[in-house]
C-alpha positions as semicolon CSV with decimal commas, in nm:
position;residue;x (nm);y (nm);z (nm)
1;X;2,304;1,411;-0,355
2;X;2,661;1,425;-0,379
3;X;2,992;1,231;-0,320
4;X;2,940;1,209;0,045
5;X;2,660;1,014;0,074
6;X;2,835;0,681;0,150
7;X;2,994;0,861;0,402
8;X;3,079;0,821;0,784
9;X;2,939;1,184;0,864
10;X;2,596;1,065;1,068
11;X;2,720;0,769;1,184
12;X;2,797;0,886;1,540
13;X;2,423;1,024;1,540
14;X;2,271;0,673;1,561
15;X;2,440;0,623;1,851
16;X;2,340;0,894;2,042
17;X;1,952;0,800;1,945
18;X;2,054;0,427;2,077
19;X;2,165;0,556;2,413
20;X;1,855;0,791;2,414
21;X;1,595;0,425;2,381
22;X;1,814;0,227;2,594
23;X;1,733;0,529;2,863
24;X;1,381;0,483;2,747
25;X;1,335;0,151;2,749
26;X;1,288;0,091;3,140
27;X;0,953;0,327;3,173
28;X;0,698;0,089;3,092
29;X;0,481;0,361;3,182
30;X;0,609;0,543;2,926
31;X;0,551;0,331;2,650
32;X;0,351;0,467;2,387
33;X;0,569;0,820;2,483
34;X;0,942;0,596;2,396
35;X;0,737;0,471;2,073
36;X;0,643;0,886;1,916
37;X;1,021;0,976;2,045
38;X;1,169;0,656;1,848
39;X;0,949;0,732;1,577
40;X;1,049;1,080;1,559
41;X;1,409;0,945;1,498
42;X;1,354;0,688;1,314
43;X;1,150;0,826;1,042
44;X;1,325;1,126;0,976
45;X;1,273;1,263;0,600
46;X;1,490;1,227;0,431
47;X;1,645;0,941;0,607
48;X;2,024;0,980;0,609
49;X;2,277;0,775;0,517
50;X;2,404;0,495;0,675
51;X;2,766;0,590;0,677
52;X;3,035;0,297;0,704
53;X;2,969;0,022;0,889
54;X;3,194;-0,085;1,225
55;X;3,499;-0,267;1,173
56;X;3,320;-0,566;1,340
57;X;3,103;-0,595;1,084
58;X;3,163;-0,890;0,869
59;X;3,051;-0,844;0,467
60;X;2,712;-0,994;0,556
61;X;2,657;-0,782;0,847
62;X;2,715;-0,444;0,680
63;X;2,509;-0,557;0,362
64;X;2,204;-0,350;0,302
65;X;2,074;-0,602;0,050
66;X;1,697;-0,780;0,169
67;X;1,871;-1,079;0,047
68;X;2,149;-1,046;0,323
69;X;1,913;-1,053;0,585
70;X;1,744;-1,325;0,429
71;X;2,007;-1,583;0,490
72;X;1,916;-1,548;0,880
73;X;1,559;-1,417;0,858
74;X;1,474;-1,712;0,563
75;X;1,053;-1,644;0,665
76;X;1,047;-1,316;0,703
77;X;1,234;-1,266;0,362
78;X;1,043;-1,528;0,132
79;X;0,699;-1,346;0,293
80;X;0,816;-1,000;0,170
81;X;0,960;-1,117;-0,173
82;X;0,588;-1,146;-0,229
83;X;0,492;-0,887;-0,072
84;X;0,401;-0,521;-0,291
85;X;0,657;-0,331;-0,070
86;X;0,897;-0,540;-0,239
87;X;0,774;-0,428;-0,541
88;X;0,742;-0,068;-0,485
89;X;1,011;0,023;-0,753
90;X;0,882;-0,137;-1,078
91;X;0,792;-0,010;-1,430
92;X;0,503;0,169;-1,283
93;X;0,765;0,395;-1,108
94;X;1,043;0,360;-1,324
95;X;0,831;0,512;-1,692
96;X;0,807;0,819;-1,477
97;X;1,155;0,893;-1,397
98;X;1,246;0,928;-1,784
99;X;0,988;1,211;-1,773
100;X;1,017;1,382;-1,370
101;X;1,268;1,565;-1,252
102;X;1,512;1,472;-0,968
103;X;1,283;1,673;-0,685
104;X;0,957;1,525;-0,794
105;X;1,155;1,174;-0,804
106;X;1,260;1,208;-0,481
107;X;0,883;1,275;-0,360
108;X;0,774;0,955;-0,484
109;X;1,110;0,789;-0,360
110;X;1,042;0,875;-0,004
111;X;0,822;0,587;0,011
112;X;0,867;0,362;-0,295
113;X;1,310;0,352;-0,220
114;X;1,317;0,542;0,132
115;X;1,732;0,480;0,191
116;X;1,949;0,764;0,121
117;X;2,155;0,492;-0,072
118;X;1,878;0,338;-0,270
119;X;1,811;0,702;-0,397
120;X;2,178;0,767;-0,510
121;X;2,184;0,404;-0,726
122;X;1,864;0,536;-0,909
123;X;2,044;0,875;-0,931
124;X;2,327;0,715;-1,078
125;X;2,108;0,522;-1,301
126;X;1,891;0,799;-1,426
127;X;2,194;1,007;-1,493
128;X;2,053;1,299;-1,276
129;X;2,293;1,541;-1,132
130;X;2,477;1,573;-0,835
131;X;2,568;1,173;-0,841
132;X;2,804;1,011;-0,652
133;X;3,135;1,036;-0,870
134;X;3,263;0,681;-0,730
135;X;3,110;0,383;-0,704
136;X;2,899;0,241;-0,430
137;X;3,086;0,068;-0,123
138;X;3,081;-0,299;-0,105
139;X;2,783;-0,297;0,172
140;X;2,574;-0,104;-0,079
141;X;2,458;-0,389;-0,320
142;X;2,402;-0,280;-0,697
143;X;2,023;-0,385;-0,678
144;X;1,948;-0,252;-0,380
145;X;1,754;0,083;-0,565
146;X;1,531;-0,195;-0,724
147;X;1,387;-0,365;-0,386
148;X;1,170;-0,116;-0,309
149;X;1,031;-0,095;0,044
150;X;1,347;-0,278;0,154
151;X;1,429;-0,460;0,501
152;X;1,681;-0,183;0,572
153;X;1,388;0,099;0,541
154;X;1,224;-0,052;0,840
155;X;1,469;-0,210;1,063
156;X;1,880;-0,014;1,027
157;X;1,939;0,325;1,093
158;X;2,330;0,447;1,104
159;X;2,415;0,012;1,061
160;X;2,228;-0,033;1,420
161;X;1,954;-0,290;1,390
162;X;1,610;-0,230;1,533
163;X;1,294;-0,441;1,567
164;X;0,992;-0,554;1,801
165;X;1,056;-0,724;2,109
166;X;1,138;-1,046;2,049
167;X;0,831;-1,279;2,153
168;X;1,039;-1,619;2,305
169;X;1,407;-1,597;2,358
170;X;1,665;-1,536;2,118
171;X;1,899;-1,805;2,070
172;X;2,219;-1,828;1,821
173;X;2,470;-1,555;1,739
174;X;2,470;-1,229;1,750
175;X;2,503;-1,064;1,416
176;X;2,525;-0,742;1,308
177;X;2,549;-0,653;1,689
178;X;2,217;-0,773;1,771
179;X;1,984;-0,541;1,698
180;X;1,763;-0,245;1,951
181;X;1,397;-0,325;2,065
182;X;1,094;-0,091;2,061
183;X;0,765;-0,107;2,083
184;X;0,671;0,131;1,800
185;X;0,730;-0,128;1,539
186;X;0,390;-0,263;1,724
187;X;0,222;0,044;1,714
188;X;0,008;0,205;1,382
189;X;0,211;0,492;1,414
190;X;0,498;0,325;1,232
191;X;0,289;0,283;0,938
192;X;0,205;0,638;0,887
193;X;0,505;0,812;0,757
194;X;0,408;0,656;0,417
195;X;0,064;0,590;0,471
196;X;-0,064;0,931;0,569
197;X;0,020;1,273;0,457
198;X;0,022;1,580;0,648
199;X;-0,164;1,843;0,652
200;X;0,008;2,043;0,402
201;X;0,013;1,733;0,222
202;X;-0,135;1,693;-0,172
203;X;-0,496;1,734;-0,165
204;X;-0,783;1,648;-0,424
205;X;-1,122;1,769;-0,341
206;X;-0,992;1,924;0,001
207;X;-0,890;1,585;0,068
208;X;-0,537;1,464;0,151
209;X;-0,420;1,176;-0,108
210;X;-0,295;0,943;0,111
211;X;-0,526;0,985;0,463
212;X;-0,517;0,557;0,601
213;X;-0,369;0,659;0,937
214;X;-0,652;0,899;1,037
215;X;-0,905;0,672;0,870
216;X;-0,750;0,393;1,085
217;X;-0,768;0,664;1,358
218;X;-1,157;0,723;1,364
219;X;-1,239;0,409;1,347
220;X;-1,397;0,153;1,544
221;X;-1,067;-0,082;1,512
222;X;-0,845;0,219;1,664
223;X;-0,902;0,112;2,009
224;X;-0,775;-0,206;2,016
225;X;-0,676;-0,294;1,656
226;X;-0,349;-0,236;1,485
227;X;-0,245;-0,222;1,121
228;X;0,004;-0,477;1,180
229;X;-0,227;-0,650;1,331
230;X;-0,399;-0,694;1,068
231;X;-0,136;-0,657;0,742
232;X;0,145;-0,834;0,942
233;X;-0,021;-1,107;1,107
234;X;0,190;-1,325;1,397
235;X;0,480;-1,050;1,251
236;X;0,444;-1,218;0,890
237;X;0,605;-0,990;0,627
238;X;0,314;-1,002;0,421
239;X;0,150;-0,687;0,416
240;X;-0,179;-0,822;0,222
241;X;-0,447;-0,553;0,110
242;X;-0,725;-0,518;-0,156
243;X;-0,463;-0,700;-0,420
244;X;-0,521;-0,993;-0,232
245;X;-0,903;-1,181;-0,279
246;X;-0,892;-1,378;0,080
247;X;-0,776;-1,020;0,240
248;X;-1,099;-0,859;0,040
249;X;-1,345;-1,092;0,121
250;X;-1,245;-1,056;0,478
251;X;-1,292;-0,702;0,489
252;X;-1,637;-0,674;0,344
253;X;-1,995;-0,842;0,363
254;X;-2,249;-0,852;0,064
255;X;-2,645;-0,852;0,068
256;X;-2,887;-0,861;-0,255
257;X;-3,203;-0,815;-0,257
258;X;-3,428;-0,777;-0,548
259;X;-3,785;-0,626;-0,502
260;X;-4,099;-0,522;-0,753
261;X;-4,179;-0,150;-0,731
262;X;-4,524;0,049;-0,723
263;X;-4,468;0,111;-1,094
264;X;-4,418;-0,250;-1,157
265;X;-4,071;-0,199;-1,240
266;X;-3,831;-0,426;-1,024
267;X;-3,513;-0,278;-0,834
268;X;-3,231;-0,491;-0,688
269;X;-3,069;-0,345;-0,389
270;X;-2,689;-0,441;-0,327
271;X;-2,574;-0,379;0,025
272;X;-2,195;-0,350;0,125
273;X;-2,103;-0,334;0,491
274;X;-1,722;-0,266;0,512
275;X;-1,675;-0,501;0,821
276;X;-1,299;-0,615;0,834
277;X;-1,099;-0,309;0,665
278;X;-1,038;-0,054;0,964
279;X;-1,022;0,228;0,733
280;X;-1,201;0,359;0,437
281;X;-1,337;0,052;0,163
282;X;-1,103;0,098;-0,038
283;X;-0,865;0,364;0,153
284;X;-0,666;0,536;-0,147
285;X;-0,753;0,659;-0,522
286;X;-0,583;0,377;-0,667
287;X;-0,831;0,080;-0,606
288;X;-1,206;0,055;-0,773
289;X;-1,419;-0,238;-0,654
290;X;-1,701;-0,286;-0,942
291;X;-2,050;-0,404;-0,889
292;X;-2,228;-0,548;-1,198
293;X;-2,610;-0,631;-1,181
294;X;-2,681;-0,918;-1,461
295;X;-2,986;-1,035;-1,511
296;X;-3,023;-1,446;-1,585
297;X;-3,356;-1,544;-1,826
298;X;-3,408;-1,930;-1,875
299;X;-3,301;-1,989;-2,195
300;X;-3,145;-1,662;-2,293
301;X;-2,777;-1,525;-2,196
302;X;-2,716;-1,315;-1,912
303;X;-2,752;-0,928;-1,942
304;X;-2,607;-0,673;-1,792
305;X;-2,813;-0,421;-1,644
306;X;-2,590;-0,183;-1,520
307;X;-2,221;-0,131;-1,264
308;X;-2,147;0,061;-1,030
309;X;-1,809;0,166;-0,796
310;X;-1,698;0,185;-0,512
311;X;-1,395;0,395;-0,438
312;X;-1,275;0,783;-0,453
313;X;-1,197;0,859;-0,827
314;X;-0,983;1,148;-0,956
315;X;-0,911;1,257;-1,309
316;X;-0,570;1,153;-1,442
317;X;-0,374;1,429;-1,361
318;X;-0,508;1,379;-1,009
319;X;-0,638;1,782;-1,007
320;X;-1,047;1,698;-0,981
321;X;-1,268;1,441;-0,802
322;X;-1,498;1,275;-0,980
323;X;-1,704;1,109;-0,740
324;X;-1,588;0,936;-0,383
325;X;-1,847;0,615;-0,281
326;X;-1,596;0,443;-0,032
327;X;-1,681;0,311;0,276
328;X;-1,567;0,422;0,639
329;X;-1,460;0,104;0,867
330;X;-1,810;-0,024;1,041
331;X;-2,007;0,140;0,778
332;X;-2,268;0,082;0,476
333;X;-2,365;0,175;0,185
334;X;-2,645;0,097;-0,045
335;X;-2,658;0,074;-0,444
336;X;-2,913;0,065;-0,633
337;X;-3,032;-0,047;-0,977
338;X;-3,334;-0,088;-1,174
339;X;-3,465;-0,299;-1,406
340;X;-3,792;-0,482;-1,636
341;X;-3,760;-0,830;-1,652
342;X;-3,934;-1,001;-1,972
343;X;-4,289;-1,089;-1,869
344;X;-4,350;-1,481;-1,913
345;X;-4,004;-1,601;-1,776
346;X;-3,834;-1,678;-1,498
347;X;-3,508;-1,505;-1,415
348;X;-3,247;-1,394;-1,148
349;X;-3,029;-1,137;-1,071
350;X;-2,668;-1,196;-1,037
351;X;-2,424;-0,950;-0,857
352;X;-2,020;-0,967;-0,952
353;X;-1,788;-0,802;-0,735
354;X;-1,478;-0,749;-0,921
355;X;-1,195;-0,579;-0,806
356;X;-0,959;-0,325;-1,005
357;X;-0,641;-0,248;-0,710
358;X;-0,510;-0,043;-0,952
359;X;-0,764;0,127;-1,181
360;X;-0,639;0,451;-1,097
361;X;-0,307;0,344;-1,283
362;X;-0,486;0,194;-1,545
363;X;-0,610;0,496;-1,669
364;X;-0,345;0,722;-1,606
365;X;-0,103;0,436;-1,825
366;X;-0,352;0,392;-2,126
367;X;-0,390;0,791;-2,145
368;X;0,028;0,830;-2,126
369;X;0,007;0,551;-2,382
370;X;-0,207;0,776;-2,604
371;X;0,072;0,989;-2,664
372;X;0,335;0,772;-2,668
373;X;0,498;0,990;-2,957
374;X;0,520;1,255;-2,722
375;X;0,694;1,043;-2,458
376;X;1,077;0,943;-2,473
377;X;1,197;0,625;-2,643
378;X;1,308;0,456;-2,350
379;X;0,995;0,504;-2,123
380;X;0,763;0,296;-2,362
381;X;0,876;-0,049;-2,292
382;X;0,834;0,006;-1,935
383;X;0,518;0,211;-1,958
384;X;0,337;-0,071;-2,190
385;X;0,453;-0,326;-1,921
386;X;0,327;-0,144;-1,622
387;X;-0,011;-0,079;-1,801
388;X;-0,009;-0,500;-1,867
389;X;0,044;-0,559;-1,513
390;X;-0,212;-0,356;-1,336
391;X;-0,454;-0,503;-1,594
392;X;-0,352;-0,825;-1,522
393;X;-0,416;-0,739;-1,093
394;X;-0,828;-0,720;-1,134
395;X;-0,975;-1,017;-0,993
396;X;-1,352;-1,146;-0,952
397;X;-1,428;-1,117;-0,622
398;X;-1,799;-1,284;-0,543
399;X;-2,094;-1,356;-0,678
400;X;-2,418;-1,334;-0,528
401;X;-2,758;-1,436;-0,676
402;X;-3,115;-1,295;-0,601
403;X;-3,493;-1,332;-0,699
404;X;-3,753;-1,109;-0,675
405;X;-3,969;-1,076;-0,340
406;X;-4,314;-0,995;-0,325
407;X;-4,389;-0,630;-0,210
408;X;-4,488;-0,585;0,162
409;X;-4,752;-0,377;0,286
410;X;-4,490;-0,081;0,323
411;X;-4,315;-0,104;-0,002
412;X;-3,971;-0,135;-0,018
C-alpha cells in the first residue's frame, strides 16, 4: 500500500472494461453471459484504485464520499445511512485492528471497506506500514474509511459510474458523466463476492463461513427469486435481514402444540417452517434465534421450562462447531420439550422467539473482555462499546401460546 495508490496508473483500464459492456450491451441474448463478464471486472480483489478523476469532473463529481452522491440520490442515501452496510466499519471492526496485523486487516476489509482508498485512510490511521507519505487528494474525503460498505464499492470503478437500468427515463443533468448500465446489479451474483466464500475459503466443520450464495442457490427461491429482490426491494438501499423484526417475521412461520404423553408427562412441540428467507434460517454463525418454553399456572409466575436455538454455533476462536440447527429455505424443523404441570391447576404454555443477530459477537466480545489486561489500552473503549451494541440488537420476536390436547388414538 504505498504512495501510488491515489494514482492515475489504472485509470485507462476502466475504460477499456466500458468499451468491452457497451459491446455487450446489444446481445440481449446474452444477458446473464454480459452480467458474469461485468462481474468478473467489477469485483476484482483487491479492487484498485480509482486513480484521478477527468478534468470534467467538478469537486462533487470526483467525490467518493456516500454523502456526495447523496445530494442527487437524497432516497437512496437516507435508506443506506440506516442500513448495516453503512455500518460495516464500527467498533466491532475497529477493537480488532489494534490487535491484527495489516494482512489479516485487509481480509476483513475486503468486505467491511472494499475501496483501495478506504483501506489506505485506515492504513494511515492505524499507523501500519507502507502508508501513503502524502495526504489524500481532495476527491478522497477524510471519512470515507469509516462508511463502510460505501456507495462507491457498488456503483464507480476507475471514476466511471455504473448501475441497473434505469426503470422510467432519466431526466436532469448529467453528472459525473452519467453513469454505465448492466444487468448484473439485478442479478444474485452481485451479492456473492462478500456473501459467499470460495472453495478454498475458511471452513468450520468442513463448512465454508460465509456459504448465502449457494444456500440462495439450492433453494426453492433460486428460480425466480433474487436477493435484491428481496433485501433491496423496488431498488431501496435497505438491505434488511434478521436485525430487522418485520424482515424476521416474514421469513419464518411458528406452530405450538402441547400434548400429554403415555407416561403422563406432557411435551410441547414448537414447529418452525423457514418460509420467506431463501437461504439457510439464519444463514451465517453470527445470528442465534432462541426459543423459550414457559409454562403459565393461575396464580403463580411463569416458569421457564427450558430454550433452545436455532442457528450454526462455533467456539470463539471460530476453530470447532458446536452444534448447527438452522433451517434450509422451504424447510422445517421440530423442537421439542418436556414438561409436568402441577396437578389441580390450570396452565399454558408460552413460546418466546427472541432473536440474538449477533450472539456470535457477543461471546467472542465478553471473552476478549475477560482479558482486557492482556489487550492494548486503546482497544478497550471500543471493545466495551461494540460488546454494548450487539447486546443492545436482540429483540423479542413472537409469542405464541398453547394448551394441552387430549391424546389421540395414535399418540402423538
Amino acid at each position: 500500500m504505498g504512495a501510488s495508490l491515489f494514482q492515475h496508473e489504472r485509470h485507462w483500464a476502466a475504460l477499456v472494461i466500458l468499451l468491452f459492456l457497451f459491446l455487450l450491451s446489444g446481445c440481449g441474448d446474452r444477458q446473464e453471459e454480459a452480467a458474469v463478464d461485468f462481474l468478473k471486472q467489477h469485483w476484482v480483489d483487491p479492487i484498485p484504485p480509482q486513480g484521478l478523476p477527468p478534468a470534467t469532473f467538478t469537486d462533487l463529481d470526483a467525490s467518493l464520499s456516500s454523502e456526495s452522491c447523496g445530494k442527487c440520490h437524497a432516497a437512496q442515501y437516507d435508506k443506506w445511512k440506516s442500513s448495516l452496510h453503512s455500518h460495516a466499519v464500527g467498533p466491532g471492526l475497529l477493537w480488532q485492528f489494534k490487535l491484527l496485523d495489516q494482512a489479516k486487516a485487509n481480509r476483513c476489509m475486503r468486505c467491511h471497506a472494499p475501496l483501495a482508498e478506504q483501506k489506505a485512510l485506515l492504513a494511515m490511521e492505524q499507523g501500519w506500514q507502507g502508508v501513503p507519505s502524502q495526504p489524500p487528494p481532495a476527491y478522497v474525503n477524510p471519512g470515507l474509511g469509516h462508511e463502510g460498505v460505501t456507495c462507491a464499492a457498488c456503483h464507480v470503478r476507475g471514476h466511471t459510474r455504473f448501475g441497473p437500468a434505469p426503470v422510467a427515463p432519466t431526466q436532469g443533468g448529467t453528472s459525473h458523466g452519467g453513469f454505465v448500465p448492466s444487468s448484473a446489479f439485478e442479478d444474485s451474483q452481485f451479492c456473492a463476492f462478500c456473501h459467499q466464500f470460495p472453495d478454498d475459503g475458511p471452513r468450520v466443520g468442513g463448512k465454508l463461513q460465509e456459504d448465502t450464495y449457494r444456500q440462495w442457490k439450492a433453494s426453492p427461491f433460486a428460480s425466480g427469486k433474487t436477493c435484491q429482490a428481496c433485501h433491496m426491494p423496488d431498488r431501496k438501499h435497505l438491505w434488511r435481514g434478521i436485525h430487522d423484526p418485520e424482515m424476521t417475521r416474514q421469513a419464518i412461520e411458528v406452530d405450538l402444540q402441547v400434548a400429554v404423553a403415555d407416561n403422563g408427562n406432557y411435551v410441547a412441540r414448537a414447529h418452525v417452517r423457514n418460509v420467506g428467507a431463501g437461504h439457510d434460517f439464519p444463514t451465517y454463525m453470527v445470528p442465534k434465534v432462541d426459543l423459550i418454553f414457559y409454562l403459565h399456572e393461575s396464580g403463580s409466575k411463569a416458569r421457564e421450562l427450558g430454550r433452545q436455538v436455532i442457528g450454526w454455533t462455533v467456539d470463539t476462536q471460530i476453530t470447532r462447531e458446536i452444534a448447527d440447527t438452522r433451517i434450509p429455505a422451504g424447510k422445517s424443523s421440530e423442537f421439542v420439550q418436556s414438561f409436568a404441570p402441577p396437578p389441580g391447576k390450570k396452565w399454558h404454555v408460552e413460546l418466546v422467539v427472541r432473536v440474538r443477530p449477533a450472539e456470535h459477537y457477543e461471546r467472542v466480545f465478553q471473552n476478549s473482555l475477560n482479558y482486557a489486561d492482556q489487550l492494548p489500552l486503546a482497544a478497550l473503549p471500543q471493545l466495551r462499546q461494540a460488546l454494548q451494541e450487539v447486546k443492545a440488537s436482540a429483540y423479542e420476536l413472537m409469542r405464541v401460546t398453547a394448551t394441552a390436547r387430549k391424546p389421540s388414538a395414535s399418540g402423538l
